[in-house]
C-alpha positions as CSV (number, residue, x, y, z in Angstrom):
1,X,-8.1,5.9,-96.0
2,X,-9.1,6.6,-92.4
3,X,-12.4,7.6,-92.2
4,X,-14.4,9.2,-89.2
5,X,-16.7,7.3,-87.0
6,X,-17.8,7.6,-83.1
7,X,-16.1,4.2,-82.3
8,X,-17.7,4.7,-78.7
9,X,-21.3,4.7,-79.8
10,X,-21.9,1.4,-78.7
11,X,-20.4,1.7,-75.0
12,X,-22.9,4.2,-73.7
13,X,-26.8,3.3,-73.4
14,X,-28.7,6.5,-75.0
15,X,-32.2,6.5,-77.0
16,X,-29.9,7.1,-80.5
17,X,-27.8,4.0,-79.5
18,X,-30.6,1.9,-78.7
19,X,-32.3,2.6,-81.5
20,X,-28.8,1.6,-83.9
21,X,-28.7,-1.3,-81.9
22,X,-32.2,-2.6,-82.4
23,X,-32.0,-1.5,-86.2
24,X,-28.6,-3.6,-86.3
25,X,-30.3,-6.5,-84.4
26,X,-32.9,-6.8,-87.5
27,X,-30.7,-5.4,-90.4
28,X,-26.9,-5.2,-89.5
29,X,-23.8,-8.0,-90.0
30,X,-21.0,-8.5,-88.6
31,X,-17.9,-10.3,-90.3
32,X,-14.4,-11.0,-89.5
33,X,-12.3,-11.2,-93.1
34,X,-9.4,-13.7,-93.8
35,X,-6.4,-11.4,-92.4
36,X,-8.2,-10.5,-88.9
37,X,-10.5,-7.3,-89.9
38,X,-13.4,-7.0,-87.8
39,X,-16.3,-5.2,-89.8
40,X,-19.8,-4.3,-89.2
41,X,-22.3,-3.9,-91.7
42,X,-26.1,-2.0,-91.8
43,X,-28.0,-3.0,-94.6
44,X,-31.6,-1.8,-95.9
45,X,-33.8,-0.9,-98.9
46,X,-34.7,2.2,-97.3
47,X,-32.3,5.0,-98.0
48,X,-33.4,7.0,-95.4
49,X,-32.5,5.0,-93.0
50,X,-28.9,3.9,-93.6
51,X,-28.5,7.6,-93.9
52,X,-29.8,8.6,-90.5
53,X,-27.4,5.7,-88.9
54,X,-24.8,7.2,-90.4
55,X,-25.4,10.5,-89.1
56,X,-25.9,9.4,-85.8
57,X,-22.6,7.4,-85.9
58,X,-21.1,10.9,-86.8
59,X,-19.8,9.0,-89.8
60,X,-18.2,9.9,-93.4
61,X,-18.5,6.2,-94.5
62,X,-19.5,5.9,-98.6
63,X,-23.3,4.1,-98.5
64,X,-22.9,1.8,-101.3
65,X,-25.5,0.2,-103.7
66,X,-26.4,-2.6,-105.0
67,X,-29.4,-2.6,-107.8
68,X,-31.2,-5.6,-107.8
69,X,-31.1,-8.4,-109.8
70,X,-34.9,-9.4,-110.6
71,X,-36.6,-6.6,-111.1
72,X,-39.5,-7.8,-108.2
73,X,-36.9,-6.6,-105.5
74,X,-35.6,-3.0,-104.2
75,X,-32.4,-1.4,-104.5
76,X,-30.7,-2.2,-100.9
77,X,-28.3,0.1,-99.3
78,X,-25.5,-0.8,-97.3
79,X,-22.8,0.6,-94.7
80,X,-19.8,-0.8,-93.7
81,X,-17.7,0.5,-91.0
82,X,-14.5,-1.3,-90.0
83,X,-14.1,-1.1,-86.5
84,X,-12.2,-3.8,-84.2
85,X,-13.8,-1.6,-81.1
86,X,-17.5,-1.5,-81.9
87,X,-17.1,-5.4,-83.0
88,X,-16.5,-5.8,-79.7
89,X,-18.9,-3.9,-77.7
90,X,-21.7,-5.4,-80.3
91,X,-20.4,-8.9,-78.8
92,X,-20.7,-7.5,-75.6
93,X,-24.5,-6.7,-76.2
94,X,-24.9,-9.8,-76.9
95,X,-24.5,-9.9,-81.0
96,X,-22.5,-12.2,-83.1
97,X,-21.9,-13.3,-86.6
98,X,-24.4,-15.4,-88.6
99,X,-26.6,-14.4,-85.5
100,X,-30.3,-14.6,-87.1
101,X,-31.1,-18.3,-86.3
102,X,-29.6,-17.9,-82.9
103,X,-30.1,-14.3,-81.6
104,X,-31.3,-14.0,-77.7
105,X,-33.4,-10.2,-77.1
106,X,-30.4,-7.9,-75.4
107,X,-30.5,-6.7,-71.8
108,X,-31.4,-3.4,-72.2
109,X,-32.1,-0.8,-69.7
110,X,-35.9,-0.2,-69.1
111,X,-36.2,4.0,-69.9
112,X,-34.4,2.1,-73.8
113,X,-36.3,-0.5,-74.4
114,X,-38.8,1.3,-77.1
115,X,-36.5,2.8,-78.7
116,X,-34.6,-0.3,-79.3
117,X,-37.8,-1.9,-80.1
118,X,-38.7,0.7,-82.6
119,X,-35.1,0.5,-84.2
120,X,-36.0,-3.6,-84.7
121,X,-39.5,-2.9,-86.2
122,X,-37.6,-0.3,-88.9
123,X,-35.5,-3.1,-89.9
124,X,-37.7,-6.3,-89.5
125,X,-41.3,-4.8,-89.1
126,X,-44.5,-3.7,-90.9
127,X,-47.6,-2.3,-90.4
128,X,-50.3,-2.8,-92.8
129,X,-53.4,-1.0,-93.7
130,X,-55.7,-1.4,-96.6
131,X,-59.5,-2.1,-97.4
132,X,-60.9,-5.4,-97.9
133,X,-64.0,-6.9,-99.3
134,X,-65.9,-8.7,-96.9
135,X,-67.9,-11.7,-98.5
136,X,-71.7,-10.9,-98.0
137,X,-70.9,-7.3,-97.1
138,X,-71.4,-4.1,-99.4
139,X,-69.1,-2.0,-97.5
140,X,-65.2,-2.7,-97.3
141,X,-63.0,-3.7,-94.0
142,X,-59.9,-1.7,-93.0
143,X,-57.7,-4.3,-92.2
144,X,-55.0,-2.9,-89.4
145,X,-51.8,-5.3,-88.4
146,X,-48.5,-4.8,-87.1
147,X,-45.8,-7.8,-87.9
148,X,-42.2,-8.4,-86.3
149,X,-40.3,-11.0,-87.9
150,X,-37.2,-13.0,-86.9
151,X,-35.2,-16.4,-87.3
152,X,-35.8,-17.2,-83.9
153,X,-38.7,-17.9,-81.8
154,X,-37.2,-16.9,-78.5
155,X,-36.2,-13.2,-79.7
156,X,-40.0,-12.4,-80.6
157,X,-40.9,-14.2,-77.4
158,X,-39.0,-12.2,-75.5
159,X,-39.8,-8.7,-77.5
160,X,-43.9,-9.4,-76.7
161,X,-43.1,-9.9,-73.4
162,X,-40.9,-6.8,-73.1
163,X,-44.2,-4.8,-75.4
164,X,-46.5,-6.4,-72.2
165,X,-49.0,-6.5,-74.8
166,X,-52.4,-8.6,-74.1
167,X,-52.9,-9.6,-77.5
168,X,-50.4,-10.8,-80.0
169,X,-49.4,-14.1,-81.1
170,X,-46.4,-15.6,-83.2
171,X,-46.4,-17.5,-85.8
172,X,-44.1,-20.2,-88.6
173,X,-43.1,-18.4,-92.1
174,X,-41.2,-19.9,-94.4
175,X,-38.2,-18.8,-93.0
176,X,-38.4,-18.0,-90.1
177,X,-41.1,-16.7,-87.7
178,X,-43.3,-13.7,-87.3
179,X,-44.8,-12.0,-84.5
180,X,-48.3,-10.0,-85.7
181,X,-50.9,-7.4,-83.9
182,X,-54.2,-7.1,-85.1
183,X,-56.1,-4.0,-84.4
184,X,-56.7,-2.4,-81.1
185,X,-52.7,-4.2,-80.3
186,X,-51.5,-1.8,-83.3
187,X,-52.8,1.0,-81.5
188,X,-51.6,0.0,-78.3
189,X,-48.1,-0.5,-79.8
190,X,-48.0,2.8,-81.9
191,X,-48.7,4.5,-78.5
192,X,-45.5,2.5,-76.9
193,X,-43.1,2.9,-80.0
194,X,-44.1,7.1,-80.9
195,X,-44.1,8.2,-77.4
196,X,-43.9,12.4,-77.2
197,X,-39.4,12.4,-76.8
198,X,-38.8,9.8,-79.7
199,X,-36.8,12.5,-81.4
200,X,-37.5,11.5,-84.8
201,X,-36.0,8.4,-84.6
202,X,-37.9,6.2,-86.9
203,X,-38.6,5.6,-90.6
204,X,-41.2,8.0,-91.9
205,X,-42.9,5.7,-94.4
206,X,-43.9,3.7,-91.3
207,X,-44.7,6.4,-89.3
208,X,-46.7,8.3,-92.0
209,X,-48.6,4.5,-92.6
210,X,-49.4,4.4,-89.0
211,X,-50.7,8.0,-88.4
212,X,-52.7,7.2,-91.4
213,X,-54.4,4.3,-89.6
214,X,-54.9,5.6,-86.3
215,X,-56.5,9.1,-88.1
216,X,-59.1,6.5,-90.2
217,X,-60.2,4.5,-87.0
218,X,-59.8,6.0,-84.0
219,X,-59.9,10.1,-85.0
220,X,-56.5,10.1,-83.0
221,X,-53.8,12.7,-84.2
């Protein structure tokens, strides 16, 4: 069954495409099948997103589901579009198969770059904000970071330079690597990713989280 897609998306730099693309850089797969197919694949646990994508890609694709099988983990979401074309132009970015141990940041045009960025930190970011107790303190700590994570070192080398950040520092995980802001950096960075034209383009629950810290500790709306 043929189904509709904007098989060009990927050949034109605009903020929707860069945001895709950075989204698809954390969260998205690209596989070529036994008999030649060329498909690519958007994957997340957050509904909301893999239906914005789809929108964007002025697509009628079926979102699949796939429940979980320990009941510690989310239901995930994915979308699979077969498309020789925007195989291709994701290769041109830059992208491959099996490219999480091996992916380089993409050269992206300047007046792009956060948007792409913010597309990467809906896939493969967090922000976190809670109270602590402080040890030989009565009155709790709010505790305000921002993480990237990625298989590869360079990539999150690459993205803090791009974020030209003073603060910030990467470190191992088990798999993988993570990139992490404490405070004042979260701010900084929630200025640079929800600048005034972002157009909606983001995940709420991130945004909402955000907002929510910047309100508590800085009076900022």
């Amino acid at each position: 069954m043929y189904r509709k897609i904007n098989r060009k998306f990927f050949k034109t730099w605009s903020p929707e495409m860069a945001y895709v693309l950075g989204f698809f850089v954390a969260d998205g797969t690209m596989i070529t099948n036994n008999r030649g197919a060329h498909f690519i694949e958007f994957h997340s646990t957050d509904k909301q997103l893999i239906v914005m994508v789809r929108n964007i890609l002025v697509s009628d694709h079926k979102i699949s589901v796939r429940s979980p099988r320990d009941i510690r983990h989310k239901i995930a979401y994915r979308l699979q579009i077969g498309s020789k074309e925007m195989f291709e132009d994701l290769s041109t970015l830059g992208l491959m198969p099996n490219k999480s141990l091996i992916m380089k940041f993409p050269t992206i045009p300047e007046k792009f770059q956060m948007d792409f960025i913010r597309g990467y930190f809906d896939g493969d970011g967090c922000v976190y904000f809670k109270q602590h107790n402080v040890k030989d303190r009565k009155r709790k700590r709010w505790i305000f970071t921002t993480r990237f994570t990625s298989g590869t070192r360079r990539f999150l080398e690459s993205l803090h330079s791009g974020l030209n950040l003073t603060g910030g520092f990467i470190t191992n995980k088990k798999r993988g690597y993570e990139l992490v802001f404490s405070h004042q950096d979260s701010l900084a960075l929630y200025r640079l990713m929800y600048h005034n034209d972002c157009d909606g383009l983001y995940l709420h629950r991130k945004y909402k989280l955000f907002r929510k810290a910047v309100r508590t500790l800085y009076g900022i709306e």
